[in-house]
N, C-alpha and C positions, 0 to 999 in steps of 0.2 A: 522281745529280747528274753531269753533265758534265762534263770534263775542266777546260773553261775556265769556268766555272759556279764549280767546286771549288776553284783557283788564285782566282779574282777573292774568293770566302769567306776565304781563308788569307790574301789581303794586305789584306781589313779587318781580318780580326781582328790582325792584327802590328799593323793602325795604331790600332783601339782598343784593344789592351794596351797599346799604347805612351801612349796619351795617359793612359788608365788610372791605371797607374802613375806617370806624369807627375803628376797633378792628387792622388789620391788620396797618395802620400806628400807632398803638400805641406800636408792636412789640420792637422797638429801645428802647424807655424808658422803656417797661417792664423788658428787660434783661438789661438793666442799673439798674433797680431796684434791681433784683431780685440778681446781680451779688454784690452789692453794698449789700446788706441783708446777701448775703453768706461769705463778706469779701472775694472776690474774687477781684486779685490785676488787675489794670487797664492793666497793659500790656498783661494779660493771654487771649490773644485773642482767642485762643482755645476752655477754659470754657466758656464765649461769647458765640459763636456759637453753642457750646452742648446747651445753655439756649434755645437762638433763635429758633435752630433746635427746642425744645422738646415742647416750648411754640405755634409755629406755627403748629407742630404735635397737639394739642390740638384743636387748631382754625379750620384746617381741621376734623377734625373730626369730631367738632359741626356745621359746617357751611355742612356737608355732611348731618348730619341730619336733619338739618332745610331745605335745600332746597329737600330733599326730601318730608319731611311734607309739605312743599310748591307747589306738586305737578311739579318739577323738576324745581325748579330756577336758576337763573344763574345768576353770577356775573361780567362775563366775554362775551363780546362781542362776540372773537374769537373760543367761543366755538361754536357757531351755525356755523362756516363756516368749522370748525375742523370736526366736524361731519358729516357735509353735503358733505364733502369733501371725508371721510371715510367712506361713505354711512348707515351709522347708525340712521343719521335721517333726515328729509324733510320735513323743516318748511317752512311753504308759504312765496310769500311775506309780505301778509298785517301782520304776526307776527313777522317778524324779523323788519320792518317799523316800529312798536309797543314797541319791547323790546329792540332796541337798545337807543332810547331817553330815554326812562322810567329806563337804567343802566344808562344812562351820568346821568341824574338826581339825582338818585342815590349818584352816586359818588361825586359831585359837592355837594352834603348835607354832606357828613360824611367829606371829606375835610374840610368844612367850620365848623362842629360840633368837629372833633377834633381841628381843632386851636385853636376853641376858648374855650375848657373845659380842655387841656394839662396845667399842672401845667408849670409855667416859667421857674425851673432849668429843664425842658426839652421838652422847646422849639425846642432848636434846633438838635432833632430828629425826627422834620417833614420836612426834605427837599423834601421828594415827589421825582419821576421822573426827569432826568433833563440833557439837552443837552451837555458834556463836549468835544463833541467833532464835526469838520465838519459836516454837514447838510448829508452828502452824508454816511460817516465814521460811524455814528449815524444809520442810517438807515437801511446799510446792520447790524449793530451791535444788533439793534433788532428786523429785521427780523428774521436774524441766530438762536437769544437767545431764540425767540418766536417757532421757528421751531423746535429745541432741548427739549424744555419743552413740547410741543404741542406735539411729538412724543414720548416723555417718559409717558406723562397722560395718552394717549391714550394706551401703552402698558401695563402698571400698573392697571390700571381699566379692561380691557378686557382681557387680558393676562397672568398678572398678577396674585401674589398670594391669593389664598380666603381670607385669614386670613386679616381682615379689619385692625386691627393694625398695621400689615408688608406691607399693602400696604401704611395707612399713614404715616409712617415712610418711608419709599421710598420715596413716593411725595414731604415731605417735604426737606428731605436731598436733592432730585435735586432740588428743589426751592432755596434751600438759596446756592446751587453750582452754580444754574446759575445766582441768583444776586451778586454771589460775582465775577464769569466772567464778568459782562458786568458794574461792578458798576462803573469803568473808563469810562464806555464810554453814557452809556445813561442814568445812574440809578440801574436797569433798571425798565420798569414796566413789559411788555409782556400782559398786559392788557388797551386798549384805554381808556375805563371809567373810572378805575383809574387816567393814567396818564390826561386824562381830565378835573377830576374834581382837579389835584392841578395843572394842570396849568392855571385854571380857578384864583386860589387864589390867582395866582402868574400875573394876567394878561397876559398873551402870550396865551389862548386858542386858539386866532383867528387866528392865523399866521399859515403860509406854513409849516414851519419848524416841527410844532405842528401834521399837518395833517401829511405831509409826513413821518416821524421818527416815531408817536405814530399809527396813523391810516392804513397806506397803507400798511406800511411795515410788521407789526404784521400779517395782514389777509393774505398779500400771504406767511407767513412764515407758518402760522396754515391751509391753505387750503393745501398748497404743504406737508405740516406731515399730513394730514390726507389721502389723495392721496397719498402714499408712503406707510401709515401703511395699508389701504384696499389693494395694490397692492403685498405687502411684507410679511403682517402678516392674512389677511382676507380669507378665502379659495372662492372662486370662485361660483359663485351661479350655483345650479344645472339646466342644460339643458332640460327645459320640453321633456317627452319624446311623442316620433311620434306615432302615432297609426297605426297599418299593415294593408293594403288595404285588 
């Protein structure tokens, strides 16, 4: 990819993490909203999550088309190793050096743009990411959570059914299945640039605990699903053939 090619890729993707994170932490209050609008009773946890689910079904679906018109943006870090991993694509290094700051960036903008534009009775539905359990406990928690998701996307999209509504409707029901798995124990995010830019808000960026639990662990969860879904689900590249003496 080209210098200016790879530059123009890094400041969509700063601008789709930012929106990203933007729209998708305002999730919580939107179904508080929209659950509160419908007189739906606070304990009917169930309706909740059909909102959640069909709300975030939306959000993918427009965030699928803008980074397409983006010319393939990404809002997530671990997909470049997810991919790289299930050989579907092979980004230099000088462009993953590129688009990985240019999403922290990203994220650490919409972080800080929803705090401070969420109206106060719902505030606190931006807890963002966040460690509730051992350093170690946390980390297998979202590698696993990252690896399960990372291997469901990837079967969804390539595998998966044509029909772009039955696929986002899939994606989304396992997204909010696997945050509501892991939400005892890390949040979770399954995305670094996310959970970076609110633990930027929250002060703890810089710490161990931050890189280990949000950064290591996600990427060898998404490289070892993408390695597993080329070796399980990818048919095997054809063996040029010999030519007879």
């Amino acid at each position: 990819m080209a210098m200016g090619a790879t530059v123009r890729a890094a400041a969509a993707d700063a601008v789709v993490t930012f929106l990203w994170v933007l729209c998708a932490s305002a999730l919580g209050a939107s179904t508080a909203a929209v659950t509160s609008y419908l007189g739906v009773q606070e304990g009917a946890g169930h309706y909740a999550l059909l909102v959640t689910t069909s709300l975030l079904s939306v959000l993918l679906f427009t965030f699928d088309l803008l980074c397409g018109a983006l010319g393939g943006a990404s809002f997530n870090p671990t997909d470049f190793a997810a991919s790289y991993a299930a050989g579907l694509d092979s980004p230099s290094l000088f462009s993953v050096a590129l688009r990985f700051p240019a999403q922290t960036a990203g994220a650490v903008g919409g972080a800080l743009a929803i705090s401070e534009l969420m109206p106060a009775q719902y505030k606190h539905t931006l807890a963002g990411p966040s460690l509730k359990v051992d350093p170690h406990t946390g980390a297998l928690a979202e590698g696993v959570l990252t690896f399960v998701i990372t291997l469901t996307v990837l079967w969804v999209i390539v595998k998966g059914p044509r029909n772009v509504i039955l696929k986002t409707l899939l994606l989304s029901t396992s997204i909010v299945s696997v945050i509501l798995a892991g939400a005892e124990y890390t949040g979770p995010s399954m995305n670094p640039a996310n959970a970076f830019g609110w633990a930027y808000v929250n002060n703890w960026h810089n710490t161990w605990e931050q890189l280990y639990v949000y950064w290591i662990c996600p990427f060898i969860g998404a490289m070892l699903a993408g390695w597993i879904f080329r070796v399980v689900f990818l048919p095997p590249a054809p063996k040029p053939k010999t030519k007879k003496a």
